[in-house]
N, C-alpha and C positions, 0 to 999 in steps of 0.2 A: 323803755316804753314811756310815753309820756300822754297825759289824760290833756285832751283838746275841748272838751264840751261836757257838760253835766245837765241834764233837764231831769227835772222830777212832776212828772203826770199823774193827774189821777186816772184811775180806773174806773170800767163799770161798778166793780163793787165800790161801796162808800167805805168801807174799813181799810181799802187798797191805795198803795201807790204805787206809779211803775215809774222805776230808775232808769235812766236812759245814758250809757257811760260810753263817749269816741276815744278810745286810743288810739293811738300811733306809736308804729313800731320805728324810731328814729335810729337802731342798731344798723350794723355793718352788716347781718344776717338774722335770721326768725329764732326763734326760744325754740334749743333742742332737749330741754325735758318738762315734760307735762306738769303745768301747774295751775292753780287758783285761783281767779278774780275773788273777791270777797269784799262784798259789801258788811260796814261794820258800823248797824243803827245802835246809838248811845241815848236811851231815853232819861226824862226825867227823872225818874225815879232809881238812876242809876245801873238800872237791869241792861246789858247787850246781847245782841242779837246779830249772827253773822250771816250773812244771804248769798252765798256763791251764785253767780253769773254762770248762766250755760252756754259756755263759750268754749272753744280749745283756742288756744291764744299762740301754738304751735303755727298754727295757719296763718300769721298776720306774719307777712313777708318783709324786708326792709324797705323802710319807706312807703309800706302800706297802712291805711286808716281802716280799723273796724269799730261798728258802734253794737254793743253789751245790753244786754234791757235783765232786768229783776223785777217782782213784785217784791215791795216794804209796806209793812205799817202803816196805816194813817197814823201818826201818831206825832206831837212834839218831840223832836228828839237830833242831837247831832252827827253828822256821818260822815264815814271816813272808808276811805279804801285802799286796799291793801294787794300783794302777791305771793302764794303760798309755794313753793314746792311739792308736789304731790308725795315723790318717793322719802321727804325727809321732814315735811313740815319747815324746813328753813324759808324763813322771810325773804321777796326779793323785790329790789327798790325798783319804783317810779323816779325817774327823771326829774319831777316836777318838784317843788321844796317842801319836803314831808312837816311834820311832825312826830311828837314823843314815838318813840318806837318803829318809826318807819313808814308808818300811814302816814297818808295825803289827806288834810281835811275838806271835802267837799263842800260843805256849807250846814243849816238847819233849819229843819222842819220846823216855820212857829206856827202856823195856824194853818189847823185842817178842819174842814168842814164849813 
């Protein structure tokens, strides 16, 4: 899989933001075990916060784009995403050029409101 687009929107609510993540499944066939999008906000003050994507990512076929949305934080803070294994918790990579541990860093939140 490989992440195509990232936009981060506000929301109605003002403490809100809504994540907006395209992948594309650039494989030779679809993910045959159910796993995790997970959004992973790194605030200032240290504290993380994981936001799974309500998605089944089973369904993005090869050579298909799907676009993911999450509500995040308003908040200052850096993000990263990630692919979990549901039945093992084992980490599974992005395409795209990770960082420490396997996440993809997205970008940062500096100023909301």
């Amino acid at each position: 899989f490989v992440i195509r687009n990232v936009e981060v929107v506000p929301e109605k609510k003002e403490e809100q933001l809504k994540a907006e993540l395209t992948i594309e499944n650039t494989g030779f066939a679809c993910c045959y075990q159910e796993a995790e999008v997970v959004l992973e906000q790194v605030f200032v003050s240290g504290e993380r916060k994981h936001i799974a994507f309500a998605a089944d990512i089973r369904s993005i076929g090869s050579g298909e784009t799907k676009k993911l949305t999450c509500s995040m934080e308003a908040a200052e803070s850096e993000l990263y995403i990630s692919i979990y294994r549901k039945a093992d918790g084992r980490r599974m990579y992005f395409a795209n050029r990770s960082v420490e541990e396997g996440r993809v860093h997205l970008g940062k939140v500096t100023k909301v409101g």
